[in-house]
N, C-alpha and C positions, 0 to 999 in steps of 0.2 A: 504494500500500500504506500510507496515511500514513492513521490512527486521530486520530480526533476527541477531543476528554476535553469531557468534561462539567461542571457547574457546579460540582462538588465537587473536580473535577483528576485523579478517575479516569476510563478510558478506556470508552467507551460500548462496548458487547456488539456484536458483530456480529448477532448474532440473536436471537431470543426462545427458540431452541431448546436445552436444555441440552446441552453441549460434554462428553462424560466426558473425564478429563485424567488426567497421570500427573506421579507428579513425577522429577529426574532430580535427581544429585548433582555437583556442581561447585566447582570451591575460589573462595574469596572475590573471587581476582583473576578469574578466568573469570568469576563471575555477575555482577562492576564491569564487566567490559570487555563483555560481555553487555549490560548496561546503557545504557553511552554509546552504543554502537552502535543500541540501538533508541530512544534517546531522540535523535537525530539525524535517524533517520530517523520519528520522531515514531508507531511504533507499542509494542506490548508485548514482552518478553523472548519470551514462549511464539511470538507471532505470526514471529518471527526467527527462534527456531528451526526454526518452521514451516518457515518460507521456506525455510532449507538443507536440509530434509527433503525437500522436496518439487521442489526443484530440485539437489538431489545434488549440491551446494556440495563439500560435502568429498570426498566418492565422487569426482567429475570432474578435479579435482585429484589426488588418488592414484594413478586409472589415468594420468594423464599421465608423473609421476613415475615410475609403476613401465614404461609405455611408452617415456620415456628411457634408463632403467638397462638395460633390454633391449638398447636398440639400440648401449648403451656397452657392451655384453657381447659381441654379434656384431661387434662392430667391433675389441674386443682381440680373439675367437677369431680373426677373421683376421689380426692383427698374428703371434699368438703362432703360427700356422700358417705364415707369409711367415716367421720369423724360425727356427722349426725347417727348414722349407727351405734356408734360407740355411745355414745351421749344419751338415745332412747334406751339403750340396751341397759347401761349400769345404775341410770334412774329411773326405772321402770317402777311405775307406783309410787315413788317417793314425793310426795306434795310439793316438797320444797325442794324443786330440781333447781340445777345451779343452770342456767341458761347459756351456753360457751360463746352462744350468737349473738347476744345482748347487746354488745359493743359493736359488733358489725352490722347490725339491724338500726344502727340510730344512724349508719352514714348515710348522707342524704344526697340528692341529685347531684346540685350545685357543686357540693365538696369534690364528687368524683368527676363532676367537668372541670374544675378548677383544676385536678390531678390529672387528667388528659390532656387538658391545653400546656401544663407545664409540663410534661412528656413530650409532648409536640413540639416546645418551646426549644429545648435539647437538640434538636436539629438532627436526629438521629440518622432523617430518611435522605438528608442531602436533597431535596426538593422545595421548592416553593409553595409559600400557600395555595397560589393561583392554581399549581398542578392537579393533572386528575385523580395522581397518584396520592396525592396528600387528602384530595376531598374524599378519594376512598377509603385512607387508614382511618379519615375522622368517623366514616363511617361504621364502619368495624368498631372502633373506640366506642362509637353511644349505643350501637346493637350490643355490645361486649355491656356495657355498663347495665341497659333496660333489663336487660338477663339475669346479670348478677340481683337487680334488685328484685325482681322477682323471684329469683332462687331464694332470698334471704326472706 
């Protein structure tokens, strides 16, 4: 994928065919860091972005990401399932059962979107808020969260 440059130090066309192109907006440090990255690998910004387009660079990494958090999601439902067992099973009949969920049952919406948005905050996903990608994790975040308060 390594582009040639020509006599003048721009990078020669791939083809004689005109390219229609669009342009995209990016902050100063993403189009540097855009930059070094294709000048390393000795092609152009656009042909880079290509690349990740066209091999779902970011897309591949997200479903991974969001393929984890699933499986750390079925792994507490079973915790939180083993541990309500536990709980009905050794105060069975005892009036004054000690409640383990007491504390978990008082968190309230608000709290856990305030701990989602500071999640998000963290920049974890290397995406922008505008992205589809990010409006999808939010999603996942409040489905994740409706659930949890229901479970409790």
């Amino acid at each position: 994928m390594t582009r040639i440059r020509g006599d003048n130090g721009k990078f020669i066309q791939k083809s004689n065919e005109l390219r229609p192109v669009r342009s995209i907006r990016a902050t100063d440090s993403t189009w540097e860091m855009l930059g070094n990255i294709a000048d390393k690998q000795r092609i152009t910004r656009a042909d880079l972005i290509e690349h990740f387009a066209l091999n779902h660079v970011l897309h591949e990494s997200l479903e991974k990401e969001n393929e984890k958090l699933k499986d750390e999601m079925a792994v507490l439902r079973l915790q939180l399932s083993d541990m309500e067992g536990k709980t009905s099973f050794s105060n069975h009949g005892n009036p004054q059962q000690l409640d383990m969920f007491s504390g978990i049952k008082q968190l309230d919406r608000d709290l856990l979107h305030q701990l989602r948005d500071r999640v998000l905050g963290m920049k974890i996903l290397s995406v922008g808020e505008q992205s589809k990608y990010y409006k999808e994790t939010v999603k996942v975040l409040n489905k994740f969260i409706s659930l949890l308060l229901k479970e409790l």
